[in-house]
N, C-alpha and C positions, 0 to 999 in steps of 0.2 A: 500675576494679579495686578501688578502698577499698570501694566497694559489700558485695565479696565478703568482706572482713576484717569491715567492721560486722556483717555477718551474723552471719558463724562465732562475733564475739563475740556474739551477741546470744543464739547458739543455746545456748552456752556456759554465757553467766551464767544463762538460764533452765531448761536443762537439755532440751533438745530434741536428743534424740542421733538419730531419724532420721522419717519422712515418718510411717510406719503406727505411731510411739511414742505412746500417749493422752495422757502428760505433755509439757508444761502444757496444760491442757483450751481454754485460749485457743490453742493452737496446734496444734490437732488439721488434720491434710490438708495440714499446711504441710509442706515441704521443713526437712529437719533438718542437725545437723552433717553428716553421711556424705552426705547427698546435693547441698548447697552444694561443701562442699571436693573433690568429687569433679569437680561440674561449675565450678570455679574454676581446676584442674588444667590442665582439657580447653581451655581460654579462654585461656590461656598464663601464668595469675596465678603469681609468685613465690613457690615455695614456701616463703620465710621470711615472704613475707606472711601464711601461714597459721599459721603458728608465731605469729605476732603478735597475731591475733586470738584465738589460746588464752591469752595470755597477759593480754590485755585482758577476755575473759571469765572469766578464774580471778580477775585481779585485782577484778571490780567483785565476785562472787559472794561473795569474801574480807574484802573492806571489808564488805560487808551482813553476813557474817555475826559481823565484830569490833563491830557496831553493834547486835547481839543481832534483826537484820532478816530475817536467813537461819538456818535449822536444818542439824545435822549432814546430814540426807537431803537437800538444795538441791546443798550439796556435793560428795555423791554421785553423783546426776544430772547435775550440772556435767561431773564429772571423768568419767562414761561418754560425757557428747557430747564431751570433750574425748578423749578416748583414739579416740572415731570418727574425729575429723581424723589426729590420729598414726598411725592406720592408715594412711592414705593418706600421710603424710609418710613411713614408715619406709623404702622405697629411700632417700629423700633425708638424713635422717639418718645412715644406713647409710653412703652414697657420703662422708658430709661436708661436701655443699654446703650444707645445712643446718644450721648451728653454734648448739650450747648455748653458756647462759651459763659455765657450768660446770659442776661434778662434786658430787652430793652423795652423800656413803655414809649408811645408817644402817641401824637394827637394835635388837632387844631385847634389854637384857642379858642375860647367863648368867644362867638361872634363873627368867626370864620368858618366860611363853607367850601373852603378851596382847599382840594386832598391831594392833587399832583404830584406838586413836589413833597409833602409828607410821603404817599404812596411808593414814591419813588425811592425816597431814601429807606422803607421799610423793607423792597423789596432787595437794595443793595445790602441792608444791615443783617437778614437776614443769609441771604447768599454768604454772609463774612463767617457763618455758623453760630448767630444769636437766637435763642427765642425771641420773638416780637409780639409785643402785645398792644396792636390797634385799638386805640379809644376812639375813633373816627374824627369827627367836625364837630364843630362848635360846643367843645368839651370843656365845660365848671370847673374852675381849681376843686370842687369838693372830687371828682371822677379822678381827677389826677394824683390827687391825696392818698382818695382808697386805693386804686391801681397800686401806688406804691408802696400801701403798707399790705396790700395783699402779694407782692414780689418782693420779700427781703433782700435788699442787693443790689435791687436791679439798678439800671440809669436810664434817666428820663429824659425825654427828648419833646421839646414843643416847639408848634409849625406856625407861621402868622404872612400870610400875602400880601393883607391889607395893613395899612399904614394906621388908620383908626382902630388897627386890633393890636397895634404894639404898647401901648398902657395896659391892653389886659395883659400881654404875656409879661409885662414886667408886675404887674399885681400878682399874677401863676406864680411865676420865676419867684419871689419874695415869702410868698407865703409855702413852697416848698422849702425855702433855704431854714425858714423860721423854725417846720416842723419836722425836718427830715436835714441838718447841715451837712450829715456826711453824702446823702446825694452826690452824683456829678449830672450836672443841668444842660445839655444840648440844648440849642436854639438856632431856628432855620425859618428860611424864608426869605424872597426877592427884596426886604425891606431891609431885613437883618445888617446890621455891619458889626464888626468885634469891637468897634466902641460902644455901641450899644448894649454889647452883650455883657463887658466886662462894667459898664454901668450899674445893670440891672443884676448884676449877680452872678450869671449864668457862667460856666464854664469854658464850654466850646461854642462857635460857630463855622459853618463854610460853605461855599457854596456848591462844595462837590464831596455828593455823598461817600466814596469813597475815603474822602479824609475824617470822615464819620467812622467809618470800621477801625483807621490806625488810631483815632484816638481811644474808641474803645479796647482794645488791643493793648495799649498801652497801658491806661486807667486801671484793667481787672488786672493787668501782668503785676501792676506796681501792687494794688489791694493783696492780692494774691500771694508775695511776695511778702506781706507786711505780717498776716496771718500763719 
């Protein structure tokens, strides 16, 4: 049965989302994510085993690409053979048998309409085996408020491109720490620096999603640990 996890992972980090996909040209006629974790399913494999192997395929795509190894597009075809297994996961997600790490919110601030790189690290944070929960663009602290108090737990993550939208994220970022302190506050975006960040309050920032996941990793291990 690890058989079937090496796979998924392998389809994963290389971005082989199904049999008739051209990408990667070295794996042209092979059997892709969709058509592995479908016949994984059928064979009685554990459906958190396949959760695993997303997770291990996000993970190594993530490391290549913090290593300047992997491009924004590697990423993206990652995260499309990864969303082909969660197809197949979502009854199991659904029922519960299949358990997140946790809960991550995020969103653009008020006043930004730029979702790339938000997008992107949603689709990497989820690869790491999170629930994610998209507020999309130009999101109100009052959206980010209820988001949080309707996900007890979770951590919240806010996106800002524009330079003129970093007062509002540190208005967001303030008025979450006010109403919610045990939060841990993510902050991202081309603008973003960790002086900024630890100005305004926020927790973490980076510019590569992937150090997004170890700090989540970290953060719920330490919570989790306390409880």
């Amino acid at each position: 049965m690890q058989e079937y996890v090496d796979r998924i992972a392998m389809c994963i980090a290389r971005g082989k989302v199904y049999r008739a996909a051209p990408y990667p040209p070295d794996m042209k006629g092979e059997d892709g994510a969709d058509e592995i974790a479908a016949e994984a399913l059928r064979t009685g494999l554990r459906p958190s085993a396949l959760l695993e192997g997303c997770m291990l395929g996000m993970d190594k795509v993530g490391k290549e690409f913090s290593e300047n190894r992997a491009a924004v597009t590697n990423l993206v075809v990652s995260a499309a053979a990864m969303n082909a297994v969660l197809k197949h996961l979502k009854p199991f997600l659904q029922s519960g048998e299949v358990k997140r790490k946790g809960t991550f919110v995020i969103g653009s601030v008020a006043g930004d309409l730029h979702d790339i790189g938000k997008n992107l690290v949603s689709m990497v944070i989820t690869g790491g085996g999170y629930e994610v929960i998209d507020l999309g663009v130009d999101v109100p602290t009052s959206k980010f408020l209820g988001a949080i108090a309707a996900h007890p737990g979770c951590v919240v993550g806010l996106s800002a491109l524009l330079t003129v939208t970093m007062p509002t994220m540190e208005k967001s970022v303030r008025a979450i720490r006010e109403a919610y302190p045990e939060v841990a506050i993510l902050v991202g975006g081309a603008p973003i620096t960790k002086e900024f960040c630890t100005r305004i309050g926020a927790d973490f920032t980076s510019p590569n999603p992937h150090e997004a996941v170890e700090y989540l990793n970290s953060h719920l291990c330490v919570n989790v640990d306390k409880n």
